[in-house]
C-alpha positions, -999 to +999 in steps of 0.1 A: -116-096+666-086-077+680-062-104+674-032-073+669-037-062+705-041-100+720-005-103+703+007-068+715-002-070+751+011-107+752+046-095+738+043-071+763+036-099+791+071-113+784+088-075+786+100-077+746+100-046+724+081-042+692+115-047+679+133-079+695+099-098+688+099-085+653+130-103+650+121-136+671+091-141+645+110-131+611+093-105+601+101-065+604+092-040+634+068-022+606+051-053+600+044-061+634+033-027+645+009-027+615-005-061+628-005-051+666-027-016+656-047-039+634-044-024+604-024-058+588-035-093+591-009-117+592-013-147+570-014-185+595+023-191+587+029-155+606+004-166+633+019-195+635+052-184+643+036-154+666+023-183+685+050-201+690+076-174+705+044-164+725+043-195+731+008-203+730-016-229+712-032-202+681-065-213+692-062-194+722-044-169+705-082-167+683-100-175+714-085-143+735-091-124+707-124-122+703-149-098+707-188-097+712-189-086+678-176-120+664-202-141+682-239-145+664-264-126+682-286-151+698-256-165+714-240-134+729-253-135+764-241-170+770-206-152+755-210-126+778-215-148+809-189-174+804-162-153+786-147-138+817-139-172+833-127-188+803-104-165+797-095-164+835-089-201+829-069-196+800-047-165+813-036-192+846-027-222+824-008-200+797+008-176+821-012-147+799 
């Protein structure tokens, strides 16, 4: 799951710095680097709020996060075919 880099280039998306979305989300720059380079993981609460100023539902914060890694291996193909335009879907409706 790269759930840090999801959250990284999403702040990104909406042109705020490591630091001014440190501070929109309560937390410090140092935490949020940690989680973006995904060396942290943020309990829900901190999801919670990263979801909200990102302003997006955390199930598709999970959902854009994943990786082929995180799927069981007899259902990776089906991943692999219908991840693309799921998350094309999901990019339009959230502006992602």
């Amino acid at each position: 799951m790269d759930l840090g880099i999801v959250i990284k280039n999403m702040r990104k998306q909406r042109k705020l710095t490591q630091s001014e979305f440190a501070s929109l989300c309560g937390i410090t720059q140092t935490y949020l680097s940690q989680i973006e380079g995904n060396h942290k993981e943020p309990n829900l609460s901190i999801l919670k709020t990263i979801s909200e100023k990102l302003n997006i539902p955390l199930p598709i914060l999970f959902f854009q996060s994943l990786t082929e890694e995180d799927i069981q291996p007899n259902k990776r193909k089906a991943f692999e075919i219908i991840s693309p335009s799921v998350k094309s879907l999901v990019n339009e409706f959230f502006s992602i």
